[in-house]
C-alpha positions as CSV (number, residue, x, y, z in Angstrom):
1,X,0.0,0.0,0.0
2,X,1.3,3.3,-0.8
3,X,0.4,4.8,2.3
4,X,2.9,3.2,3.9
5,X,5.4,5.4,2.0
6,X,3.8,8.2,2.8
7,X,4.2,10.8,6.0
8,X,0.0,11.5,6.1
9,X,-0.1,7.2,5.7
10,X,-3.2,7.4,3.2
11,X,-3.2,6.0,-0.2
12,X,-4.6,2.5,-1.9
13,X,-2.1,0.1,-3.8
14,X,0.2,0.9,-6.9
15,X,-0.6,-0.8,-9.9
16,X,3.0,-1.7,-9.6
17,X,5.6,-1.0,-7.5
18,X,9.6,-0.7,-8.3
19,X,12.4,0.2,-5.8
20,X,15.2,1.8,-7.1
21,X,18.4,1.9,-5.0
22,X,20.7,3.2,-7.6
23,X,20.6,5.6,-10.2
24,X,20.5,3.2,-13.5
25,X,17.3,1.1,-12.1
26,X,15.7,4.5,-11.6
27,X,16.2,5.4,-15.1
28,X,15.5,1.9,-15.9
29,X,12.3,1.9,-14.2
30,X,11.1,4.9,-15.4
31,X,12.1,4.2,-19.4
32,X,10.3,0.9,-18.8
33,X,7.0,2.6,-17.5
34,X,7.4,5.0,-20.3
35,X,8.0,2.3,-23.0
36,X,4.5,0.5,-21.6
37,X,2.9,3.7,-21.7
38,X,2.2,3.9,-18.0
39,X,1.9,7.0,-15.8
40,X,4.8,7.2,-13.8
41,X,4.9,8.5,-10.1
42,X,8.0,9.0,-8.1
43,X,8.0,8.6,-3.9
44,X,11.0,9.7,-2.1
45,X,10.3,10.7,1.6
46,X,6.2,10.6,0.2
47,X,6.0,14.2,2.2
48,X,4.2,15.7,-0.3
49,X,1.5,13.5,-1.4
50,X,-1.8,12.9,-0.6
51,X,-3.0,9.5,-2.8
52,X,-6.1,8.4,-3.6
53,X,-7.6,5.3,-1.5
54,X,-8.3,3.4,-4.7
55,X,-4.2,3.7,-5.3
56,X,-2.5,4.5,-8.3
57,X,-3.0,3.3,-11.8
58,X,0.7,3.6,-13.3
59,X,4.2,2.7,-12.4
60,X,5.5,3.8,-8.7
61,X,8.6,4.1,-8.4
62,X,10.6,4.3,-5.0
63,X,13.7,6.5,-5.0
64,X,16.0,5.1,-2.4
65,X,19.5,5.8,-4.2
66,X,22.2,7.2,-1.8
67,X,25.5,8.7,-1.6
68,X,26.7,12.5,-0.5
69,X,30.2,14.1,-1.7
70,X,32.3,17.5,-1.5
71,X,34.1,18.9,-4.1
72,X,36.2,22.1,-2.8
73,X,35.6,25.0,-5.8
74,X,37.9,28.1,-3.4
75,X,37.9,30.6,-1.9
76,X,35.8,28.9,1.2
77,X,33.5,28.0,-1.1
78,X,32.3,24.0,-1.4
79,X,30.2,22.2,-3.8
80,X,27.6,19.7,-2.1
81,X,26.3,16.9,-3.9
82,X,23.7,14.3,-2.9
83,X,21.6,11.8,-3.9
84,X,18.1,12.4,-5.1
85,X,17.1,9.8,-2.3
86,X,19.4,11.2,0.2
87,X,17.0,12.1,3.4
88,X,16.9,15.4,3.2
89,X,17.3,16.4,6.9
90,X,20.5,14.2,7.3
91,X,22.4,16.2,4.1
92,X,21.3,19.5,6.0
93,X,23.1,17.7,8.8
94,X,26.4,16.6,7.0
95,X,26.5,19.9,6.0
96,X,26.9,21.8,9.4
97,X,29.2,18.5,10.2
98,X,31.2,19.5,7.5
99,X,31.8,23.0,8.4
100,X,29.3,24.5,6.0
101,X,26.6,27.2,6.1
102,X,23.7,28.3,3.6
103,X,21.4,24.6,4.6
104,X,20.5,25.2,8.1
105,X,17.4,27.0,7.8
106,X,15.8,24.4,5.8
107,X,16.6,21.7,8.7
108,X,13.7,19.7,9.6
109,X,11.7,19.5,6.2
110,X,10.8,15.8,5.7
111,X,11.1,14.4,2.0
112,X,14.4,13.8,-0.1
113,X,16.9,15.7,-1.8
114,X,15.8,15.1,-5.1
115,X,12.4,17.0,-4.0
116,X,13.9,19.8,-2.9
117,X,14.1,21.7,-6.3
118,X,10.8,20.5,-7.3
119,X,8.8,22.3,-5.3
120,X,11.7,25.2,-4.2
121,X,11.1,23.7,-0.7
122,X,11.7,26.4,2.2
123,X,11.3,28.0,5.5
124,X,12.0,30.6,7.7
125,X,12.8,32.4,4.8
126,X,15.5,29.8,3.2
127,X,14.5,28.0,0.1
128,X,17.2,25.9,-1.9
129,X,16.9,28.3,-5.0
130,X,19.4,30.6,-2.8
131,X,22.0,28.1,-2.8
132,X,21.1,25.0,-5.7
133,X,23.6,25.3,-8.4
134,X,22.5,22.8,-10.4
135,X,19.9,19.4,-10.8
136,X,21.3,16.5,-12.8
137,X,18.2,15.0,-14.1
138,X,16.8,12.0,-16.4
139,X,14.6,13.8,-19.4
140,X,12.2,11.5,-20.1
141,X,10.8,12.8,-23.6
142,X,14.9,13.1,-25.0
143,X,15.7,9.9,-23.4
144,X,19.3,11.3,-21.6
145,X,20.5,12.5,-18.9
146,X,21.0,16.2,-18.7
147,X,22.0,19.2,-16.1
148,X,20.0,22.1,-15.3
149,X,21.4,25.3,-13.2
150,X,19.6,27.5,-10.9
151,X,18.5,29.8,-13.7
152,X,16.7,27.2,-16.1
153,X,15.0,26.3,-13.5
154,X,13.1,29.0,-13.3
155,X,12.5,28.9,-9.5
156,X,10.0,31.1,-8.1
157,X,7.6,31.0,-4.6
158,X,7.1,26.7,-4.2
159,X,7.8,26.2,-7.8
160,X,10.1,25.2,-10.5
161,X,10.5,24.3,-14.5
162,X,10.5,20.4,-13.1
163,X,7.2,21.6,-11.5
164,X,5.7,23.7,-14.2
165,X,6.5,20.6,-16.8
166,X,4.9,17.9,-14.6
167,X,1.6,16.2,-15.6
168,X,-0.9,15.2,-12.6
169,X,2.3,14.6,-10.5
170,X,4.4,13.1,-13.1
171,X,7.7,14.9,-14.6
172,X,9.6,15.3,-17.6
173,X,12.5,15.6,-15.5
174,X,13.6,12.7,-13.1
175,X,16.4,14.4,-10.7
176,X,18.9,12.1,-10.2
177,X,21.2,14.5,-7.8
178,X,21.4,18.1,-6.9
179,X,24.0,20.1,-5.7
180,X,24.6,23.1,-3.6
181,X,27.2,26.0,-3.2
182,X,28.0,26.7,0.3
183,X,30.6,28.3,2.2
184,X,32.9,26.8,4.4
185,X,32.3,29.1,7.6
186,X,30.7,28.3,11.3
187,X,28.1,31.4,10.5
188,X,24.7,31.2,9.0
189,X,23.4,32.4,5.8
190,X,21.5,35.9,6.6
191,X,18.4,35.1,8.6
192,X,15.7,36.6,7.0
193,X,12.2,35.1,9.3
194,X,11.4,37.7,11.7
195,X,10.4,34.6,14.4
196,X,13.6,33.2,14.0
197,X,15.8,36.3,14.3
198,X,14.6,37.1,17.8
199,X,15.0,33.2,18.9
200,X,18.5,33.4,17.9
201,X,19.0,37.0,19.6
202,X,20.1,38.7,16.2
203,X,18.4,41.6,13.7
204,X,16.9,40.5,10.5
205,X,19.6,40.6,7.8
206,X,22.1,39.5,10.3
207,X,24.4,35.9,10.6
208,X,24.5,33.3,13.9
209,X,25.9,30.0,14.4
210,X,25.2,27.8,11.5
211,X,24.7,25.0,14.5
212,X,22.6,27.4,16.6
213,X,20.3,28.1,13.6
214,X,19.6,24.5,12.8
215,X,18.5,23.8,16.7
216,X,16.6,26.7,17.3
217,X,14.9,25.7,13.3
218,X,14.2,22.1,14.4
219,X,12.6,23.4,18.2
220,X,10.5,25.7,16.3
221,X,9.6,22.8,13.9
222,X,8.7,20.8,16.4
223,X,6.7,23.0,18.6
224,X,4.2,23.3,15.1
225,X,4.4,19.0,14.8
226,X,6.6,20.2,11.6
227,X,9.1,17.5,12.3
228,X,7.9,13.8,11.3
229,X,7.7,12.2,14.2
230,X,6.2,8.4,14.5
231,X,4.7,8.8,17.8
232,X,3.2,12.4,17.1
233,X,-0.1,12.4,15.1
234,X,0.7,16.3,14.5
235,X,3.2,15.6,12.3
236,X,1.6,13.1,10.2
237,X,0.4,15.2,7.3
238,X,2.2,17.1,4.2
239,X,3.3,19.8,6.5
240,X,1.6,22.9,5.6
241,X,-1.5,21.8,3.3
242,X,-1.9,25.5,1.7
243,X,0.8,27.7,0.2
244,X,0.7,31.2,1.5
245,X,-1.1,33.2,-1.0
246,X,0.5,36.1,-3.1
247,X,-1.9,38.4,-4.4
248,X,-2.6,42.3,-5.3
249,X,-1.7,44.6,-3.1
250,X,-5.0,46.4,-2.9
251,X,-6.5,43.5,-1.1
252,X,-4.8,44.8,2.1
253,X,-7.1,46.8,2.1
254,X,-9.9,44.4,2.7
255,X,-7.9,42.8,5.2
256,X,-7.6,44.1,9.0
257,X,-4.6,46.0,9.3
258,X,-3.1,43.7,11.9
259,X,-3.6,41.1,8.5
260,X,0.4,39.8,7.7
261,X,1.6,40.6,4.9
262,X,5.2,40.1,3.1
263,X,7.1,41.6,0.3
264,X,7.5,39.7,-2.7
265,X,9.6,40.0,-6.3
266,X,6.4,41.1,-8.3
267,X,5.7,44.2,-8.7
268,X,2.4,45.3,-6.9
269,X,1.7,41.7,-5.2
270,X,1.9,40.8,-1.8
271,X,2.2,37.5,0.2
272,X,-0.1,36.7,2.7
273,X,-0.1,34.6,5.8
274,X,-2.5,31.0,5.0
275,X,-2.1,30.1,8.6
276,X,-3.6,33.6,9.3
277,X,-6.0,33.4,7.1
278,X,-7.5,30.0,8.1
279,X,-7.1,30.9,11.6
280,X,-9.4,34.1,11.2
281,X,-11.6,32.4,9.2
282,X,-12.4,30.1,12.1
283,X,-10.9,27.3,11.9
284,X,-9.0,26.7,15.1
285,X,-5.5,24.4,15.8
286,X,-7.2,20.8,15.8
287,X,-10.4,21.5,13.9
288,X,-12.3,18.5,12.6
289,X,-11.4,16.6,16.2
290,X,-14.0,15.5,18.4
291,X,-16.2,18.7,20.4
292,X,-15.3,20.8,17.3
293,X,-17.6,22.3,14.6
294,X,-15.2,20.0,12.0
295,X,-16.1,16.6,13.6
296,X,-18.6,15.2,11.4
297,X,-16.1,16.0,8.3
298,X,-14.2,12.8,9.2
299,X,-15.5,12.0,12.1
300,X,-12.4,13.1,14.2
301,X,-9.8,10.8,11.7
302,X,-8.5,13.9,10.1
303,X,-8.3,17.4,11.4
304,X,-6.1,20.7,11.4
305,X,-3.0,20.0,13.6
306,X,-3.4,20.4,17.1
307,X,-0.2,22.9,16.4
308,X,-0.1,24.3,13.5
309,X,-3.6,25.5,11.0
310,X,-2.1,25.2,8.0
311,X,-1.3,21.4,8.7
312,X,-4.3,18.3,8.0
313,X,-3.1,15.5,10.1
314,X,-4.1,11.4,9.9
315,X,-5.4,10.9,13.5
316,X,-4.8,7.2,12.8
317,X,-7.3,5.9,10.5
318,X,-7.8,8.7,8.1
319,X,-8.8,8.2,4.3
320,X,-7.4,10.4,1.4
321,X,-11.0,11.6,1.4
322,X,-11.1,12.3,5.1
323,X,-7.8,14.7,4.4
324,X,-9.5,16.2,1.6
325,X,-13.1,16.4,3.5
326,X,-11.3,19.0,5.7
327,X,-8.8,20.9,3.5
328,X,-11.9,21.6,1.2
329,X,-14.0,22.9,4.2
330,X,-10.9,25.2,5.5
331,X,-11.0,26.7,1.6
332,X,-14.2,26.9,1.3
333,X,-14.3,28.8,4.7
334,X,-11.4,31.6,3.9
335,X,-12.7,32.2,0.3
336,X,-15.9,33.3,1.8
337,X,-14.4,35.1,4.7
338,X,-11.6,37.0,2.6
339,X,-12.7,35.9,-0.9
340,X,-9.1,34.9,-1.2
341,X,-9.0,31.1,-2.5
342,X,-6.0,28.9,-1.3
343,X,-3.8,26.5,-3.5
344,X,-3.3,22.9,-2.2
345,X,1.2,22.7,-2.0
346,X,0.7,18.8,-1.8
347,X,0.7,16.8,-5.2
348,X,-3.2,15.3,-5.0
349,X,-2.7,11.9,-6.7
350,X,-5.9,10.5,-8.2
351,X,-7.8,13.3,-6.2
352,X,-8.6,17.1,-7.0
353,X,-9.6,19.8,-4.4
């Protein structure tokens, strides 16, 4: 059952089901799907996807390939590679072990390293597009393998080319490894998260320790059930289930002033706060448990984290449906509060909002 490769455990079986622990039976098991004409869906850490109960009509194909490496490029400046199975949290880790800064904000994100780019994974205002050089990938419509840099792909807020050319969760491009510059120094990249400046004592803009970021990253994780955990129900879910949304700035103006708002590359838009949203919209840490207005969604199997609003959590028995029962109720609830409609950041496999 693919829920068991999953971090929110729902999801029926795959039509069929291939491990791949090294590169060559990746591409090998994606070029066979592809010459049988089957859908093709890749599972790393399964942190960002919700699957449908009936399962998956297609190839599944579990990337489990390994291996992390340096390469020294000067002037205190290191090239990281790793593989695109590599768990994600433990390269943030060899990093700092190593002596290098420009990862530890993104400590704690569940999933693989070959995920990262996809989505431009971040937090606490890190995401890997500030420090990916490059993705080697598989292209599966010229049949080779091929490198693309940070600037083809075309990274913006939780997306990517690899993204943008994906087809109900299936890509052109297979990544195979990434790779990251960072520098060979004991101090952080700039911290740029308001929350996480004053934990670490510092202004906005300014460095800590690289080692001191990371903990006071994965407490703050933790304290919002951001950090899979087996034994905490909180963290079993896709992490935050809506991306923050960026939209004209005259809608602040519909918003109460104490409404957070963020600056963003695009001219005359604005980010918003999801977790804000859906909190003011009524739907309280824990929503869809029993004694709240969300029970009979799911009957107390799925609900908002008892931490975090922007996470759904699998109480235990919880269906895809029972997931998607209460993300479309939080939706439903902000667009007709704020008339501001939020964007699913999971892939929904078999499943639509």
């Amino acid at each position: 059952m693919l829920k068991n490769l999953t971090t929110t455990a729902v999801g029926g079986p795959a039509q069929r089901l291939v491990r791949a622990d090294t590169e060559a039976q990746l591409i090998e098991a994606v070029q066979q799907a592809d010459a049988r004409g089957e859908q093709v869906l890749l599972i790393g850490g399964g942190s960002n996807l919700v699957i449908a109960d009936a399962g998956y009509v297609g190839t599944a194909v579990q990337i489990a390939t390994r291996g992390i490496r340096l390469e020294e490029l000067g002037e205190d400046k290191v090239l990281l590679l790793a593989a695109a199975g590599e768990n994600w949290d433990a390269v943030v880790e060899y990093s700092l072990a190593e002596g290098l800064s420009g990862l530890e904000a993104l400590s704690g994100i569940p999933g693989c390293a070959g995920a990262t780019p996809v989505q431009n994974v971040g937090a606490y205002g890190a995401d890997v597009s500030q420090s990916l050089a490059w993705a080697r990938v598989w292209d599966r419509r010229e049949g080779a393998v091929m490198m693309l840099d940070n600037q083809q792909l075309d990274f913006s807020y939780r997306h990517s080319l690899i993204k943008e050319t994906s087809v109900d969760g299936s890509p052109r491009y297979v990544v195979l490894e990434v790779a990251f510059t960072l520098a060979r120094s004991e101090s952080s990249a700039p911290i740029r998260y308001a929350e996480l400046a004053r934990r670490l004592g510092v202004e906005a803009g300014q460095s800590a320790e690289a080692a001191k970021v990371r903990q006071t990253v994965l407490d703050l994780r933790r304290s919002k059930g951001m950090v899979y955990e087996a034994k905490d129900a909180d963290s079993h879910s896709t992490g935050s289930f809506f991306t923050n949304p960026i939209v004209e700035q005259g809608i602040l103006e519909q918003l109460p002033q104490n409404a957070p708002n963020y600056p963003v590359a695009e001219p005359g838009m604005v980010k918003l706060s999801a977790a804000w949203l859906i909190d003011q919209a009524g739907f309280a840490k824990g929503y869809g448990l029993e004694g709240t207005d969300g029970f009979e969604l799911a009957g107390g199997r799925a609900s908002l984290s008892t931490k975090h609003t922007l996470a759904i959590t699998n109480r235990g028995e919880a269906s895809a449906q029972d997931i998607l029962a209460v993300a479309r109720a939080v939706r439903a609830g902000v667009q007709e509060r704020f008339g501001i409609k939020l964007v699913n950041e999971p892939l929904l496999i078999g499943l639509s909002l």
